[in-house]
FIMIKE-127754 format. One record per residue (C-alpha): residue number from 1; x, y, z; residue in three letters. Coordinates in steps of 0.5 Angstrom, whole numbers, plus 2048, in hexadecimal, padded with zeros to 3 digits. Each point is the difference from the previous one (the first is absolute). Example, Ala and Ser with C-alpha at 12.3 -4.5 7.8 and 13.67 -1.06 7.14 Angstrom:
<rs>
[1 [819 7F7 810] ALA];
[2 [802 807 7FE] SER];
</rs>
This chain:
<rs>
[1 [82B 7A0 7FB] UNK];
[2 [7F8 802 801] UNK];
[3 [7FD 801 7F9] UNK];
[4 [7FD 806 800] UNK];
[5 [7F8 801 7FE] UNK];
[6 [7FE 805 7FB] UNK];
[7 [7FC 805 802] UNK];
[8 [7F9 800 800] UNK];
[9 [7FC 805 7FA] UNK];
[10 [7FC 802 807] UNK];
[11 [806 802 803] UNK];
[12 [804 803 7FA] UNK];
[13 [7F9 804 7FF] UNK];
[14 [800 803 808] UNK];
[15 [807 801 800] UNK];
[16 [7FF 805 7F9] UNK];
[17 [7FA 803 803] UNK];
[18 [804 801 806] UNK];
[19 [806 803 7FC] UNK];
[20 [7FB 804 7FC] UNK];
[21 [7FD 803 806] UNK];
[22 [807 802 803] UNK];
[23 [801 804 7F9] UNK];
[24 [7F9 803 800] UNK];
[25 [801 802 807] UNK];
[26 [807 803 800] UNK];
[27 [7FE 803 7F9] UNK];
[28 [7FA 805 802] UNK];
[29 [803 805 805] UNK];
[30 [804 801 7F8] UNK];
[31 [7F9 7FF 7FB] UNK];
[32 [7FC 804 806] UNK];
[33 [805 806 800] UNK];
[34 [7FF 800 7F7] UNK];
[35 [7F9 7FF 801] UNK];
[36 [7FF 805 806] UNK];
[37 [7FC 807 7FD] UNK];
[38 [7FE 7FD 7FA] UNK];
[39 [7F8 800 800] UNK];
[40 [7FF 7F9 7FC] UNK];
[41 [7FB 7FB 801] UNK];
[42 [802 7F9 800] UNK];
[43 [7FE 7FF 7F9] UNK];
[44 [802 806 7FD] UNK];
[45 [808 7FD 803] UNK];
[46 [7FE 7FA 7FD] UNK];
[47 [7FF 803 7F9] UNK];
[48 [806 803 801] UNK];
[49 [803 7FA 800] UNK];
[50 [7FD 7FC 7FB] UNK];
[51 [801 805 7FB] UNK];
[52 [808 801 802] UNK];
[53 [800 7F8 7FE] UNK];
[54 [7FD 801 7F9] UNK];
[55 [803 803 7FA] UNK];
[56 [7FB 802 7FC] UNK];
[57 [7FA 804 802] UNK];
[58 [7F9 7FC 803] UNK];
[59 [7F9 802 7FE] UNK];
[60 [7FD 801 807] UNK];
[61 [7FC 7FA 7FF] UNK];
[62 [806 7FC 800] UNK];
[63 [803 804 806] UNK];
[64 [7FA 7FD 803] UNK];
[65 [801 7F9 7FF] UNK];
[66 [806 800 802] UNK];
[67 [7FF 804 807] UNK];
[68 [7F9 7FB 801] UNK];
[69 [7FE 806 800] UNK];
[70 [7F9 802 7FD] UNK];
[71 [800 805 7FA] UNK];
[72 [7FD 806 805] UNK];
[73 [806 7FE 805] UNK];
[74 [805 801 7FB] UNK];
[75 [7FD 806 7FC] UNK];
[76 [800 804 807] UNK];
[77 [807 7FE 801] UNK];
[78 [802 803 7FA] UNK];
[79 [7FD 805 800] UNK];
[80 [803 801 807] UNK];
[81 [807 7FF 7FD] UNK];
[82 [7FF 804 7FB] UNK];
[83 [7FE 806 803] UNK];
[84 [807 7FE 805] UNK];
[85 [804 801 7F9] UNK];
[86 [802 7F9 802] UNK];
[87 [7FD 7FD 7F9] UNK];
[88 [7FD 802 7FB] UNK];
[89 [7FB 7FE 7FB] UNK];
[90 [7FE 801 7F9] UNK];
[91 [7F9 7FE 7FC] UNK];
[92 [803 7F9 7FC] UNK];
[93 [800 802 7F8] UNK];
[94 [7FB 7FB 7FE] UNK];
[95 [7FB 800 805] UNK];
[96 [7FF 806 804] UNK];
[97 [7FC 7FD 805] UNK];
[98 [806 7FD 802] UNK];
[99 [806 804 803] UNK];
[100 [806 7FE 802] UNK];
[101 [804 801 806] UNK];
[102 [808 800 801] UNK];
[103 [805 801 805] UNK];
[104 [802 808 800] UNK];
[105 [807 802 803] UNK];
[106 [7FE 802 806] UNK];
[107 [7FC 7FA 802] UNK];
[108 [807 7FD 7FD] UNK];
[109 [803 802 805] UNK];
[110 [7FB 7FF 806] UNK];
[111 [801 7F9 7FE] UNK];
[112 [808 7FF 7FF] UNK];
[113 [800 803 807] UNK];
[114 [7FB 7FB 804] UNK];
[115 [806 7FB 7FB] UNK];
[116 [805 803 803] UNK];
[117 [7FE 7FF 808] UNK];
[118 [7FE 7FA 7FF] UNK];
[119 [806 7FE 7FD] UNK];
[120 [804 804 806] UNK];
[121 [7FC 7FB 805] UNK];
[122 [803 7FA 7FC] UNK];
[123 [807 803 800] UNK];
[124 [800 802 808] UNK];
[125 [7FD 7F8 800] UNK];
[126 [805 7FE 7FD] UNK];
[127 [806 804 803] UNK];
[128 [7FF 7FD 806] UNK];
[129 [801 7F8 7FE] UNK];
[130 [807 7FE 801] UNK];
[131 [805 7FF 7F9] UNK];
[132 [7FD 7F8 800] UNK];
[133 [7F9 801 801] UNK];
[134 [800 805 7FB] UNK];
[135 [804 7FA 7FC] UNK];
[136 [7FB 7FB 803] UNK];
[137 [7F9 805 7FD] UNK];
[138 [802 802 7F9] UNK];
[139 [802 7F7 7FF] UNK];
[140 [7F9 800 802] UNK];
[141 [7FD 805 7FB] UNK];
[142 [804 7FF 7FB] UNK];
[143 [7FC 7F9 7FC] UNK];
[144 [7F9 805 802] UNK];
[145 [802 807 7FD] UNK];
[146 [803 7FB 7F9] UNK];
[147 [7FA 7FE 7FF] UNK];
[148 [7FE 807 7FD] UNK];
[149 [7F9 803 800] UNK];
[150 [7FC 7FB 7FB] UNK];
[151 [802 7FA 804] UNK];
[152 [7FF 802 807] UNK];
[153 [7F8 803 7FF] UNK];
[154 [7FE 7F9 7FD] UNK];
[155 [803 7FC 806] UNK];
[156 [7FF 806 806] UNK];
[157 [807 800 802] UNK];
</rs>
């Protein structure tokens, strides 16, 4: 019997990069449909999405730094948005200077439909493998998706 040679991080990386430009290209007929009519710039769609991930409000500034967007950049997409209805903002109570910006419903919606489609393109991926392969690829996501949020950004996986 051959031993078998684990794969090297090289080949592991290209196989995952192959396999997650499979799903964004099977993926963009569904995010491409949500996002068809909707007059967003690049950073006001990415705005969008950091906002969905934080509970609590963002003063434009911290908005910003989490874009690496200048301070104007952050403050036109807000504007923007808010305009759109999609956010909303309000001056902070101890720096009126400050305003403070959080996802509106209708910028709610807007991103639990991109969520939603890229979501279908996973499914329709995976609806197409066999029984075992399915068997083969959750085994294989397992240890990854166990190792929570905190874990995984402090080791890149």
């Amino acid at each position: 019997m051959k031993p078998t040679v684990s794969p090297s991080v090289e080949t592991v990386t290209d196989d995952v990069v192959g396999f997650l430009s499979h799903l964004k290209k099977s993926g963009e007929a569904h995010i491409l449909g949500v996002a068809a009519g909707l007059d967003l710039s690049f950073s006001q769609l990415r705005a969008l999405f950091v906002l969905a991930d934080c509970h609590d409000e963002l003063a434009v500034h911290e908005l910003a730094a989490r874009l690496g967007s200048s301070m104007a950049t952050a403050g036109r997409a807000v504007q923007a948005l808010s305009r759109a209805g999609m956010v909303t903002r309000r001056e902070d109570e101890q720096d009126r200077r400050v305003k403070r910006v959080r996802l509106a419903e209708h910028g709610r919606v807007l991103v639990a439909g991109f969520v939603h489609a890229h979501r279908e393109a996973v499914r329709e991926c995976v609806e197409s493998l066999s029984d075992h392969e399915r068997e083969q690829l959750s085994k294989a996501l397992a240890p990854i998706l166990a190792r929570g949020d905190n874990e995984s950004s402090a080791i890149g996986c």
